[in-house]
C-alpha positions in Angstrom: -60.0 -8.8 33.0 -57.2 -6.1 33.9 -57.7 -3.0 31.4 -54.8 -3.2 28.5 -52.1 -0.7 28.9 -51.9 2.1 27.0 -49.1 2.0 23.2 -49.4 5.7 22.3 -50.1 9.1 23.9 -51.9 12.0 22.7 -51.3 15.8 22.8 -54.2 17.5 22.3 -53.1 21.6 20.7 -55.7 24.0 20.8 -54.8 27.8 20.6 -54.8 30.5 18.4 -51.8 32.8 16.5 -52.7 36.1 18.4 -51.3 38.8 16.8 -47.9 40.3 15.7 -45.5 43.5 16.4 -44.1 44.6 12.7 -44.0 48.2 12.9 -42.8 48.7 10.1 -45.7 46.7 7.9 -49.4 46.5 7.4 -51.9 44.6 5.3 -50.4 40.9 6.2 -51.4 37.2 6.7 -49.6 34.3 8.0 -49.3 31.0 7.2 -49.0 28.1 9.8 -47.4 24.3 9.6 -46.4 21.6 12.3 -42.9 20.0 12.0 -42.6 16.6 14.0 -40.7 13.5 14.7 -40.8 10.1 13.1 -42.9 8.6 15.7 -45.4 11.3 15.2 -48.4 11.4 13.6 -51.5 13.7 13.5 -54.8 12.2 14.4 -57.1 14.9 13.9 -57.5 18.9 13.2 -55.2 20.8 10.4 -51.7 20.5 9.5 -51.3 24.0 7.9 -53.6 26.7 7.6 -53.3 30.2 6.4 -54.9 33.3 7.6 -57.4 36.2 6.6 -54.8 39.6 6.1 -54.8 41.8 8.4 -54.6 46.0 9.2 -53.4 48.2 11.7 -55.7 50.5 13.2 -56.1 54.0 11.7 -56.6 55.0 15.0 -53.6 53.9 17.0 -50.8 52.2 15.3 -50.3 48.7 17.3 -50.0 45.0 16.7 -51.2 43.4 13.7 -54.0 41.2 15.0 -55.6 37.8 13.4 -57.2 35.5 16.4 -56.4 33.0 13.9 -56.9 29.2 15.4 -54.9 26.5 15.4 -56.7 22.9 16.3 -55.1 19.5 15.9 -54.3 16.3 17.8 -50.8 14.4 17.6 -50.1 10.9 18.6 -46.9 9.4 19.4 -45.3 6.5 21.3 -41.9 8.1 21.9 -41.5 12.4 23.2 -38.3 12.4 20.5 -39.5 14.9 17.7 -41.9 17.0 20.0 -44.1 18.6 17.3 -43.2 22.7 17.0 -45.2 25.3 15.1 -43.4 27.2 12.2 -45.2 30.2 11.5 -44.5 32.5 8.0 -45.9 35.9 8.0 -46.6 37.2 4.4 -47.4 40.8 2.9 -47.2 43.5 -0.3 -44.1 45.2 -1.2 -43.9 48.6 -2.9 -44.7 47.1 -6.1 -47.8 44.9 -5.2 -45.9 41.3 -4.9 -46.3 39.4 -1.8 -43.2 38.9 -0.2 -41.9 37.2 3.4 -42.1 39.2 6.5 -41.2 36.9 9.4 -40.3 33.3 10.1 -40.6 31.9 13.4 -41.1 28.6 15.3 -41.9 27.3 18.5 -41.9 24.1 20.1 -45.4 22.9 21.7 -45.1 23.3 25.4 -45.0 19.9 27.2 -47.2 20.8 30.1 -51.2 20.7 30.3 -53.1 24.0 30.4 -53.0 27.3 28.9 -49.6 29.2 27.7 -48.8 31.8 25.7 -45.4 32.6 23.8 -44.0 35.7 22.2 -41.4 34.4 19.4 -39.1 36.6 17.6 -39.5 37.0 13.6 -36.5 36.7 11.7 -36.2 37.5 7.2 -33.4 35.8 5.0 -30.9 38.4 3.8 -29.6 38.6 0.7 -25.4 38.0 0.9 -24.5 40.9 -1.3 -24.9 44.5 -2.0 -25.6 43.9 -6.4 -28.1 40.8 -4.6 -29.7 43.0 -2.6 -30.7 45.8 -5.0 -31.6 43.0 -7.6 -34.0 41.1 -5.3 -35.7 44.6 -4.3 -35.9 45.4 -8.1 -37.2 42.4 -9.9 -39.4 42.0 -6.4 -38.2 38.6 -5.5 -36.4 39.0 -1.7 -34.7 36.1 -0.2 -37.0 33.5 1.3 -37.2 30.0 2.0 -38.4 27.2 -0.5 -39.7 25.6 2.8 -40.9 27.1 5.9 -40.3 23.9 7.3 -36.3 24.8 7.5 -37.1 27.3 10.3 -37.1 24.5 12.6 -34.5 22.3 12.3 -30.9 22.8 12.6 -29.2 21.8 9.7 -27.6 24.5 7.1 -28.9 27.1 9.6 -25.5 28.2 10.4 -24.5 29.6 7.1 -28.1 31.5 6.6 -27.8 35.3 7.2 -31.3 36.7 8.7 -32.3 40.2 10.2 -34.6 40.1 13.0 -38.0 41.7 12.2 -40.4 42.0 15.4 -42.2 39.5 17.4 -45.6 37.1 17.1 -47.9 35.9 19.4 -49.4 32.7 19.9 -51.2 30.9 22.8 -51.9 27.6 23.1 -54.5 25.3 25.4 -52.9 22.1 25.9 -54.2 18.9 27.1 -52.3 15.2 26.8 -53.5 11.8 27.5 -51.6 8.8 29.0 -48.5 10.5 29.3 -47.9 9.2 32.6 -49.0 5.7 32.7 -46.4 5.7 29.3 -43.6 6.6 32.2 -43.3 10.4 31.3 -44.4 12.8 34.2 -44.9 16.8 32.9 -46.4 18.2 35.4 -45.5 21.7 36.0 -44.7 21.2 39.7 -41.8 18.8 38.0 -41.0 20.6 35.8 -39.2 24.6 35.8 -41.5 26.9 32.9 -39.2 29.0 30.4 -40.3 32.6 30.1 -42.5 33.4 28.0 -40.5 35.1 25.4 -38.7 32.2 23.7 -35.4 32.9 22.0 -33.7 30.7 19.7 
C-alpha cells in the first residue's frame, strides 16, 4: 500500500530575540507576536510572549540584552501569508509610565538552518508641535493599538515614524514536506538577503 501524500507542511521556528541597540534607553522589555496568512495555523509553541526587562551594563554601555526564546510550530497548505515576527520594545519615561520604544517585524526565513537578522526599530510620531508637547506631558506618546499593524501594509503610508536603533533576533529553522508539496527552498536555489533587513 503506497504511503499517502502529504496535505500540509510544517515550519518548525526556534530562536531567540537576542538583544537590542537603543542608546539612548535602559530598563526595557519586549513583547513578541506572529502575524500569518489565512491558510496558516499554529500547531504548537507560543503565539506571543513578553520578556523579563532588561539593563545596560554599568560597566560598558552596549546593547540591551534578553536571550529571550521564541518556540512555535506553523502549519500550512499554501507559502501565501509566510508567518513574520512583530516585535514591540517597551520601557519607563521620565515620569515612571511605560511607554513604546521600537516596533519592528521580520518575515520567517524560508530556508532550513540557523539565521540571524538585525531589524531596524521605528516609534509613531505625533503630527504636530501642541501634539507633541501634550503626549510628552500627560505621558501618553503615540503608539499603536495593535502591534500587529507593523506588518502589514495598509494605512502605513500615512503613519509618520522616527527610526530608533536596531534588534536582534536569530532563528533555527527546520520545515517538513515542503518539497514533496512542490516547493523547493534550499539555499543552493535560492539567493540569501543580508542580514540587516530593511523595510
Amino acid at each position: 500500500m503506497a504511503a499517502a501524500s502529504p496535505s500540509v507542511f510544517l515550519l518548525l521556528v526556534n530562536g531567540q530575540i537576542e538583544s537590542a541597540n537603543l542608546p539612548e534607553f535602559d530598563d526595557l522589555y519586549c513583547k513578541y507576536c506572529f502575524v500569518y496568512g489565512h491558510d496558516w495555523s499554529p500547531v504548537s509553541g507560543l503565539e506571543e510572549g513578553i520578556s523579563q526587562i532588561t539593563s545596560k551594563s554599568r560597566v560598558t554601555q552596549q546593547d540591551l540584552v534578553w536571550n529571550f526564546p521564541i518556540d512555535i510550530t506553523f502549519k500550512s497548505t499554501n507559502p501565501f501569508g509566510w508567518p513574520q515576527v512583530v516585535v514591540s520594545v517597551y520601557g519607563p519615561d521620565v515620569f515612571g509610565n511605560d511607554v513604546v520604544r521600537g516596533y519592528g517585524a521580520v518575515h520567517i526565513p524560508i530556508t532550513p538552518g540557523r539565521h540571524k537578522r538585525t531589524i531596524p526599530l521605528f516609534v509613531p510620531e505625533s503630527t504636530s508641535r501642541l501634539q507633541k508637547f501634550t503626549s510628552w506631558f500627560l505621558g501618553r506618546r503615540p503608539e499603536f493599538t495593535d502591534p500587529k499593524v507593523v506588518a502589514q501594509g495598509e494605512g502605513r503610508e500615512v503613519t509618520r515614524v522616527r527610526s530608533q536603533g536596531f534588534l536582534t533576533l536569530s532563528f533555527n529553522i527546520v520545515t517538513k514536506d515542503l518539497k514533496k508539496l512542490g516547493y523547493d527552498t534550499t539555499s543552493e536555489m535560492i539567493s540569501v538577503p543580508e542580514a540587516t533587513y530593511r523595510p
